[in-house]
Every structure is written in C-alpha cells, then in structure tokens.
C-alpha positions as CSV (number, residue, x, y, z in Angstrom):
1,X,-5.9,-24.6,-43.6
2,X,-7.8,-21.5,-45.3
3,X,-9.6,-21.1,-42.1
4,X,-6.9,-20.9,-39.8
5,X,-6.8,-23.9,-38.1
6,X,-3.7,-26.3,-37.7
7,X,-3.5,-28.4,-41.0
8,X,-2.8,-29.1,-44.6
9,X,-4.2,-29.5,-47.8
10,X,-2.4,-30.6,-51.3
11,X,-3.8,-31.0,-54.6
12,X,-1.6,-32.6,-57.4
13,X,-2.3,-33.0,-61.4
14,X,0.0,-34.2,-63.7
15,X,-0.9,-34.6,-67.3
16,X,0.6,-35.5,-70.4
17,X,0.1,-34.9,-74.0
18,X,1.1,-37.1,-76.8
19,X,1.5,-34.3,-80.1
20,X,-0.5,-36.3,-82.6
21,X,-1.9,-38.6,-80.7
22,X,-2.3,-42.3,-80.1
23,X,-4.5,-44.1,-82.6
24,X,-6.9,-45.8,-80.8
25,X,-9.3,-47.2,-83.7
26,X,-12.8,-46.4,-85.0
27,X,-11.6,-42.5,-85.5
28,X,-10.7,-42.3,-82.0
29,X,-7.2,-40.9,-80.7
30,X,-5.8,-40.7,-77.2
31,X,-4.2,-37.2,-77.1
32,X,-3.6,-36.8,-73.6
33,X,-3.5,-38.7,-70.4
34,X,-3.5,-37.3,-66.3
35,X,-4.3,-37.7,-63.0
36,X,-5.2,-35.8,-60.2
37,X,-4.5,-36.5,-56.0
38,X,-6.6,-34.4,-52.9
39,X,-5.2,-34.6,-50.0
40,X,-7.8,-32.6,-47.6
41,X,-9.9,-31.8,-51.0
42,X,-13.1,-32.2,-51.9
43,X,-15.3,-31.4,-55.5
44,X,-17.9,-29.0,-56.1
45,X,-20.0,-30.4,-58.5
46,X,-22.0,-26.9,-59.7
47,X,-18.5,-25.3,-60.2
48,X,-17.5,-28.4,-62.4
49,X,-20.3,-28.4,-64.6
50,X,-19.9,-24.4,-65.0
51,X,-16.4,-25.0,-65.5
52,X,-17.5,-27.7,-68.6
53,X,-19.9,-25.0,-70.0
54,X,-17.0,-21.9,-70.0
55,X,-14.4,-24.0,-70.6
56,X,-12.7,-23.1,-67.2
57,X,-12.3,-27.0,-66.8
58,X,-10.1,-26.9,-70.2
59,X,-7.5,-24.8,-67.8
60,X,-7.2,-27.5,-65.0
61,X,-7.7,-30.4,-66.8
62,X,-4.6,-29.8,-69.4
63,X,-3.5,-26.5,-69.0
64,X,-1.6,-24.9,-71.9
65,X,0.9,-22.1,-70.4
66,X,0.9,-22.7,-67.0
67,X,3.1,-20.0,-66.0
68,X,1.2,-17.3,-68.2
69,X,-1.5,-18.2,-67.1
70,X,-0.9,-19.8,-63.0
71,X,-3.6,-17.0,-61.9
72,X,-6.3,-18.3,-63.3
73,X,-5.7,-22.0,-62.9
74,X,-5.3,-21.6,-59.2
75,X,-8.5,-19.8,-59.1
76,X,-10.4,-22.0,-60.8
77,X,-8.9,-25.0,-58.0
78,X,-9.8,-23.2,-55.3
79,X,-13.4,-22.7,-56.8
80,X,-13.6,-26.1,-57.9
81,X,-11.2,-28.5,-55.5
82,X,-12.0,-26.3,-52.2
83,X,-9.8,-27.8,-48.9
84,X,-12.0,-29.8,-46.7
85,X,-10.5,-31.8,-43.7
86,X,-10.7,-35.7,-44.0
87,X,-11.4,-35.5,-47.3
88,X,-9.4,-37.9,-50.3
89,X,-9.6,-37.5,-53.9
90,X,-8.0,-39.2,-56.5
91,X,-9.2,-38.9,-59.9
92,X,-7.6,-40.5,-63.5
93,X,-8.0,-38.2,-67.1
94,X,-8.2,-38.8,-70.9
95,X,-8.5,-36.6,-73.5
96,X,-10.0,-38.4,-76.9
97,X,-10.0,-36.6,-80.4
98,X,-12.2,-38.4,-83.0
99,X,-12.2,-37.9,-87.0
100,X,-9.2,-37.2,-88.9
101,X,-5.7,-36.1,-87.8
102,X,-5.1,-32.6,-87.8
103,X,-3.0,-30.0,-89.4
104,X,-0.7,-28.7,-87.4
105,X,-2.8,-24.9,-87.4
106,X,-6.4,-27.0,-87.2
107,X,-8.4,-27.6,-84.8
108,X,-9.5,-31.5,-83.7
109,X,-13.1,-32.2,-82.2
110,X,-11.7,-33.4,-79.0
111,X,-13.3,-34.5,-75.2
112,X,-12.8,-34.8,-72.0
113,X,-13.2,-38.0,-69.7
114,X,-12.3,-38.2,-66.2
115,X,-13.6,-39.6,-63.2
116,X,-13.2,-38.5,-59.6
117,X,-13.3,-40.4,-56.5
118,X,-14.3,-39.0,-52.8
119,X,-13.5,-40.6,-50.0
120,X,-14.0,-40.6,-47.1
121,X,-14.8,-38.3,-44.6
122,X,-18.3,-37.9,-42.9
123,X,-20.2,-39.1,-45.9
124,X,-20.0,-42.4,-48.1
125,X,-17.4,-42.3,-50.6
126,X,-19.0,-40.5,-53.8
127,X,-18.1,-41.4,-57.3
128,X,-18.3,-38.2,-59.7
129,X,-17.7,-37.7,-63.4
C-alpha cells in the first residue's frame, strides 16, 4: 500500500468506443460504453465533481492517447480513486451524444453517465453518481 503497510490495491477501466455511434432514438446515441473495478479503492467525491468542472474526469472516464498522456491519467486516479483497505468499487459507464451525427472534424454535444458503487468496508455501502 502507499503507506507502507503489507497490501494491495488495483484499479481497472476498460472502455470502448463505437466511431459513430449507436442510434439509440429520440436524437440520442450511445458512443461509448466502460466499466471500472477497485480493489482496495475508494472515491472522493469533491475531486469528482472538480474533475466534472475541468474536465479532468473526460481523461479517466475515456481517455484519448493514453500513452501520450499516462502522466496525467494516473494522477488524476490517484486524486480521485485513492487506495483504502477494505474498500470495493465497481462502477458501469455510458457516454450519450444527442442531436445530429457529426462530421468527421465536428464536434457532438455529448455526456457522461456512470454510476459507482462502494462497498463495503467500515461504512454502509454508498451509491455515488
């Protein structure tokens, strides 16, 4: 562990984006689905909604270069998914674009959705989103 002490700690996200995306209806498409696993995890939930505001989240969530740019996504999990013993997380992601299709140098309005599960540890299992 970080600390020191005898231990381990593993944090997993796997994602997977579908070009165009999947036409869902109503406007909506699915351009990207993911998951994410904690072993001896847990989430901050001030660094998350910072991470929404500066788009830090953008980096973990679906990364684009992960090699160029591995320094900054591992910084932003450490901030974010600190190690804590006895601590579980497992957590499933979207990413929906609404309105038209893009061209291929546009821009679409897209969002995240994603939901994280704590458990359990010293406290109740917490549900965060």
């Amino acid at each position: 562990m970080p600390d020191g002490s005898k231990g381990f700690s593993l944090l997993i996200i796997i994602t997977a984006e579908f070009g165009a995306g999947i036409q869902l209806g109503f406007g909506f498409t699915l351009l990207a689905v993911g998951g994410l696993l904690g072993l001896n995890r847990t989430m901050k939930l001030q660094p998350l909604m910072d991470g929404i505001r500066t788009g830090a989240v953008e980096s973990i969530m679906f990364p684009h270069d992960v090699i160029a740019n591995a320094p900054k996504i591992i910084s932003d999990l450490r901030i974010i998914f600190p190690p804590l013993e006895g601590k579980f997380l497992i957590g499933p992601m979207a990413k929906l674009g609404f309105a038209r299709r893009p061209r291929p140098h546009e821009q679409s309005a897209s969002s995240f959705a994603h939901r994280v599960f704590e458990t359990p540890g010293k406290s109740p299992t917490r549900l965060r989103s």
